[in-house]
N, C-alpha and C positions, 0 to 999 in steps of 0.2 A: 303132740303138744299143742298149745294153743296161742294163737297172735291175734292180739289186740293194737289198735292204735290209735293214739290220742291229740289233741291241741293244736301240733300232730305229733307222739310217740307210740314207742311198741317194746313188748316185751316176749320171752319163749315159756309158755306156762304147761306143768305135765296134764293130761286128762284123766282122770280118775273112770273109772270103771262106769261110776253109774251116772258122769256126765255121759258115754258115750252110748248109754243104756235110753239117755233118755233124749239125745239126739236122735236116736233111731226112731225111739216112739215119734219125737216132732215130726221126724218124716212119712210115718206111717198114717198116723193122722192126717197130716195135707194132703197124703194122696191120698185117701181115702172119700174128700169130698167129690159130690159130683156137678154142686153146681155152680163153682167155680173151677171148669178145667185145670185152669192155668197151676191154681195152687200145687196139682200132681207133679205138672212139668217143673214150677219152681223147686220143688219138694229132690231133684236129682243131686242137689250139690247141699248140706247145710249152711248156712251164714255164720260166719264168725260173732256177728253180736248177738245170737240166739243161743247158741252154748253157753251156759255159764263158766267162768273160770273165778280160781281162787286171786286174792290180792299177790301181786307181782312188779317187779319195775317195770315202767313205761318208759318205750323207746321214743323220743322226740323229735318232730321235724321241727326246725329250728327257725326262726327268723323270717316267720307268718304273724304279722302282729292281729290279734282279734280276729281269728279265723272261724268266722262265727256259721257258717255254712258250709257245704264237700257235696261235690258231683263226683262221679267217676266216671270215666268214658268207657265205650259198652267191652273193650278189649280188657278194660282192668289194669292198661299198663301206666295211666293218667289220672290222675285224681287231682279236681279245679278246686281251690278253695277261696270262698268271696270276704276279702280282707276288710271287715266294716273299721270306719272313720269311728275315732273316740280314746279315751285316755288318751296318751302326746301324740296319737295320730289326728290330725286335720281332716285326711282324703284319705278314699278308699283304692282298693287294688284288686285284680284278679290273678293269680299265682298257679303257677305248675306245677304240681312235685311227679317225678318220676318214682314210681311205687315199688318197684323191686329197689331202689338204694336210699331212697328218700330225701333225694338232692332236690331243690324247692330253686325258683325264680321267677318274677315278676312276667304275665303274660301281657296284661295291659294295664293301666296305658302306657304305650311306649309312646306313638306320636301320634296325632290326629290328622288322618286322611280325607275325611270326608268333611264336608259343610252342609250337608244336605243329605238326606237319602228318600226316597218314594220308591218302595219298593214292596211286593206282595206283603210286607206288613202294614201297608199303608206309609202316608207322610209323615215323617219325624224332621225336627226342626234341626236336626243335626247333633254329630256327638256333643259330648258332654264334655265340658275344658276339665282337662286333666288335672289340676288342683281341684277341681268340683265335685269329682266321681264318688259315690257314696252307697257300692252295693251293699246288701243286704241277704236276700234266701238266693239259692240258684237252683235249676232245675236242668236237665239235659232231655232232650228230645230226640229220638230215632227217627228220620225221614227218609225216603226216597233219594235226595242228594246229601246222605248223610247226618253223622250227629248236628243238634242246634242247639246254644246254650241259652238260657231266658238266666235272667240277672235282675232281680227289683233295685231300682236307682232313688235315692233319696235326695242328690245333688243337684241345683239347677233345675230341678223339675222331680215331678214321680210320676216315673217310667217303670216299665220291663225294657229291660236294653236287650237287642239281638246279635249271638257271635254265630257265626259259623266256626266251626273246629278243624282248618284248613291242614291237609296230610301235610307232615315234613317234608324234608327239600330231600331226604335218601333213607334206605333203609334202617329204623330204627330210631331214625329222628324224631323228634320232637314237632307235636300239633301246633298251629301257633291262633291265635284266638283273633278270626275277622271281623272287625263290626260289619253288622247288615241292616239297625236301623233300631229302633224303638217302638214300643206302644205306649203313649201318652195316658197318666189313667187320669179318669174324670174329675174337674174342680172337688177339693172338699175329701179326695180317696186315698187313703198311704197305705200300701203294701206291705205284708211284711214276706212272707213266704210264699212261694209260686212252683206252680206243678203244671203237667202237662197232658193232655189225653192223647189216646193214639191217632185221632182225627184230628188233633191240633188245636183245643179246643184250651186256652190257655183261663189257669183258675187262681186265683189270688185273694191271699185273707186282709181281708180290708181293716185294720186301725182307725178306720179316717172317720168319714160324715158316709149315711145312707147318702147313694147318688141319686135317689128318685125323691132326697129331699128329706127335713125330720131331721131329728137328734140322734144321736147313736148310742149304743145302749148303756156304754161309760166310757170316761175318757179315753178306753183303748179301743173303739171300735164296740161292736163292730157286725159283719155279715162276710161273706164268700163272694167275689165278681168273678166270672163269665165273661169270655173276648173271645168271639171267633170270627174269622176272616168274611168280608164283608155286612155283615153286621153290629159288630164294637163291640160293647161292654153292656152286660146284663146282670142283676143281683138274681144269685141262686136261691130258689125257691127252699124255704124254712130256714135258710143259715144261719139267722140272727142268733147270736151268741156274744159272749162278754171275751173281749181281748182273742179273736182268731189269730193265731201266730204261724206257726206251722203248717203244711198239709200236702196229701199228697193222693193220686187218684189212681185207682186199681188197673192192673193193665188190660182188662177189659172193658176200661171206664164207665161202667155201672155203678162203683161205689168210689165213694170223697171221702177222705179222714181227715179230719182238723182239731188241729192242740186250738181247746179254748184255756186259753191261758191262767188268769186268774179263778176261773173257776175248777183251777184242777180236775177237768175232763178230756176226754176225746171223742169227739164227734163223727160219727157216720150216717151219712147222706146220700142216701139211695138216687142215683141222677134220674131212672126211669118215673119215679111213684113220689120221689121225695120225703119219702118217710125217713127217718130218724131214730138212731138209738145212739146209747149217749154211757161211758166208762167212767167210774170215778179214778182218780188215781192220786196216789200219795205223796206227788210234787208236782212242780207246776212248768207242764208240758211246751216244749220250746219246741224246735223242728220235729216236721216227721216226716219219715223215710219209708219204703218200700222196699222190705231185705228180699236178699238171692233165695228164701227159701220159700216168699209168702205170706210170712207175719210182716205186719206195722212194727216199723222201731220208732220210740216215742223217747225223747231226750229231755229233761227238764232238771230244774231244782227246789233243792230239797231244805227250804226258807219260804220268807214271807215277798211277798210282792215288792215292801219296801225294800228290803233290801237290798232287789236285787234293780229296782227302780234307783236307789244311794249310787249303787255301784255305777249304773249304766252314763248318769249325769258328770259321773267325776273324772278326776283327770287321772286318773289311779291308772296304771299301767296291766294292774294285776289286782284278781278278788276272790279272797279265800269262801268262796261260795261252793256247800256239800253239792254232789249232783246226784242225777241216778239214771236209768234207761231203764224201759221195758219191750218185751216183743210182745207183742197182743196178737193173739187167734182174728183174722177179718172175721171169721163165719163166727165163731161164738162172743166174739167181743170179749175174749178174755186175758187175763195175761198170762203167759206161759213162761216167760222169763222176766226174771227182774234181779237187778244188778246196781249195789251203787257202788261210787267211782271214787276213788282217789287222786282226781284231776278237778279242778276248779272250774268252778262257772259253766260246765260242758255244755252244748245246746244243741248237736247235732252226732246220731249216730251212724256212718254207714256201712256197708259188706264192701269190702276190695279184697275180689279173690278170696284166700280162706284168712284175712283180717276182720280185725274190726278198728274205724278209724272213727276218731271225736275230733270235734271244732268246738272252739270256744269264744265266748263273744269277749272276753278280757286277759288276754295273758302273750305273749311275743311266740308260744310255740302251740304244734297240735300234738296231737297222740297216735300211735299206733297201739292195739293191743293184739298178738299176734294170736291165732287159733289155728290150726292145718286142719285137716277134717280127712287126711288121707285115713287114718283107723275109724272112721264114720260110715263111709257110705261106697 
């Protein structure tokens, strides 16, 4: 069967013969390349948002208002969702749901600890007052001392806020999310989605003003920024592109993908040579993610930019806006699956375990859509 999850809901859907005919193929393909290793190794488990499944109920995590972005933590057993401010919300939140039951609660803010922080992210002027908080994309980071959350802040300033993912108090417990400081982006730069390389090389689709000065290419931006430790903020070479929203970097971090938004593309950005090639696609590309198997998952909808510009300004709670997902091939830039959704406004897709999970930038729940891949692989 197959589990999907949305907003956040999920539902148990059968597989048919030649979805699981053609999961095989997906897998034979990635490992097949040779010059991205990794795709072989990702290629061991399928991702639930790469299978196709037919229309089915969705199971709902409940009472995540505008859960407009989803991390999962590397165990699979957490999944962070970044509660953006908007319709009768004011301020933002970061939320836990436990992924086998889908019981959900607020991670931060709880209380403000710190006044200050100077620490190997450099100096931040201190948290963010908790009626202020206003995340946005998140991304999760594997280190050395463990996972790190990055969180774009629109509140009070724009930042990338920094959590540590601190172990529970006993077996089985629950993470709870440390602040560890900020990165300040430069006068004139708004964030929208942020990813992470394996050197730590933090990358962000800029909305805002070019930081080296000039107009931007339209009111949404925009270009790709570059922050790595001891040296700040640098715009990546050829990025420019209309409305950057989404993006995420290969875990070899050789290549960048980025939802240009209004231009219904998705961009890849070679980090060695900086060449570029460039997908069209049939709606209009909101986050993007890195499935468990290798392909890009690209989340966007399937309307006009007004639209979904009407919806994002109002106080509406809920937006009946089509959506849809694609998994795109990295090596051939193409699409291999495409899905649309019976959930509103979706904007984000990811792999939990053999799920697949959607966020939504307007509506009080997410989704699960569930998929098993045990008759796969």
């Amino acid at each position: 069967e197959m589990r999907f999850v949305t907003g956040v809901q999920t539902c148990a859907l059968p597989i048919s013969e030649e979805r699981e005919d053609r999961a095989m193929t997906a897998a034979t393909h990635a490992g097949s390349h040779t010059k991205r290793p990794w795709l072989a190794a990702m290629a061991t488990a399928l991702a639930g948002c790469t299978v196709p499944a037919p229309h089915g109920a969705l199971l709902p995590v409940q009472g995540i208002p505008n859960a407009e972005d989803l991390a999962a933590t590397a165990d699979g057993r957490w999944v962070i969702a970044s509660s953006m401010a908007g319709g009768g919300q004011t301020a933002g939140s970061l939320h836990l749901i436990a992924s086998d039951a889908g019981k959900a609660w607020q991670a931060y803010p709880t209380s403000v600890t710190n006044k200050s922080a100077s620490s190997a992210w450099g100096v931040c002027p201190g948290e963010v007052a908790p009626d202020k908080f206003a995340p946005h994309g998140v991304a999760l980071h594997d280190g050395p001392e463990g996972q790190t959350l990055f969180v774009v802040n629109h509140g009070e300033r724009e930042s990338i806020e920094i959590f540590a993912i601190a172990p529970g108090a006993g077996p089985g417990a629950a993470p709870a999310l440390r602040w560890e400081g900020c990165i300040p982006l430069p006068v004139g730069a708004s964030a929208n989605g942020v990813s992470v390389g394996g050197d730590g090389t933090v990358y962000a689709a800029n909305m805002g003003r070019p930081i080296g000065g000039g107009e931007a290419l339209s009111d949404m931006g925009g270009d790709v920024l570059s922050w790595r430790k001891g040296e700040g903020w640098s715009t990546v070479s050829n990025s420019a592109m209309l409305g950057p929203n989404g993006l995420a970097v290969s875990p070899d971090g050789s290549q960048l993908f980025v939802a240009a938004w209004p231009a219904r593309k998705l961009v890849a950005l070679d980090l060695n040579d900086y060449s570029r090639r460039e997908l069209d696609l049939s709606f209009l590309p909101d986050n993007v993610k890195w499935g468990a198997d290798g392909n890009v998952l690209v989340t966007g909808h399937l309307t006009s930019t007004e639209v979904v510009y009407d919806c994002y300004v109002s106080t509406r709670e809920a937006c009946p806006i089509d959506s849809a997902y694609a998994a795109v091939d990295p090596e051939t830039m193409t699409v291999r699956t495409y899905r649309t959704l019976e959930f509103p406004f979706a904007t984000t897709a990811i792999d939990v375990g053999d799920e697949c999970w959607l966020g939504t930038a307007r509506d009080r729940k997410s989704t699960r859509l569930n998929s098993s891949h045990e008759s796969h692989l």
